[in-house]
C-alpha positions, 0 to 999 in steps of 0.5 A: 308889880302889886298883885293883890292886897294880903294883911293889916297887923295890928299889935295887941296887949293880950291876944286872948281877949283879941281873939274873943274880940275878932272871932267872937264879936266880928265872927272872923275866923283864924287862918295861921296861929305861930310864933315867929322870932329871929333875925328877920323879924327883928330887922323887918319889924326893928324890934330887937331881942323879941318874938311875937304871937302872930294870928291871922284872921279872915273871912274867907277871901284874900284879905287878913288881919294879923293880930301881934302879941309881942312878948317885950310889948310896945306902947299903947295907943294914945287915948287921945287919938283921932282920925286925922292923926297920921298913921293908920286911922281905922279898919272897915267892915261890911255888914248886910244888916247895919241896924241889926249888927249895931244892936248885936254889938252894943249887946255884947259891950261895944262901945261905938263913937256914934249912931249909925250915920246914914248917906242918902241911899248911897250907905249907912256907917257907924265907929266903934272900938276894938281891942286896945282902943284900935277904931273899926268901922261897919258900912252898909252899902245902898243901892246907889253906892256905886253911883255916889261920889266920894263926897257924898259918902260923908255928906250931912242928911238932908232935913226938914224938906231942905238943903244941909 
């Protein structure tokens, strides 16, 4: 049985500047640092004849990212990517200040897909781009958040007075 969620691995072209990006940007902090090679990796992660630099990052609790150098890299995302193109489609990101975090961002070069994008006072959410075109998204929880249905998540606002 499934005890508890442990990590999302995402490979990298250069794991410097994806640390500058996840610790200095989004303020994670490192857990494990270490290289792995051997017969296990290569039959768990089907890369033959290569080791990787895996760096796991957290804020504190249970739940990590590991970022993957491999030293034989792989291939780019595709540019062209979206949302619905099967696979994983982005990592999320509570924030307590959304307005505030955004305006850090953009400061420090992030490129963000769109402004925030508010739901009532169920949440306020915007996307952004990480290292290597990896999506990543900030969500500012309201107070009725727990009381919302999923669909309304993503419901347009209300303007003029009138129904979307």
């Amino acid at each position: 049985m499934i005890t508890d969620f442990y990590h999302v691995a995402m490979a990298v072209s250069d794991m410097e500047e994806a640390l500058k990006f996840y610790r200095v940007i989004l303020g994670m902090r490192v857990v494990r640092d270490r290289k792995l090679s051997g017969h296990v990796l290569r039959v768990m992660d089907g890369v033959p004849d290569s080791a990787v630099r895996a760096v796991n990052l957290s804020y504190g609790g249970t739940a990590e990212i590991q970022l993957m150098e491999w030293e034989r890299k792989g291939r780019p995302m595709r540019p062209d990517a979206l949302q619905n193109d099967l696979g994983l489609a982005h990592g999320a990101f509570y924030v307590k200040d959304i307005e505030k975090t955004y305006e850090d961002f953009k400061a420090k070069g992030v490129k963000f897909h769109c402004p925030i994008q508010v739901s009532g006072t169920t949440l306020k959410s915007v996307s952004f781009e990480g290292p290597d075109g990896v999506r990543l998204e900030m969500l500012e929880l309201g107070p009725d958040w727990q009381k919302a249905a999923f669909e309304s998540f993503h419901a347009p606002e209300p303007r003029g007075g009138g129904k979307p």
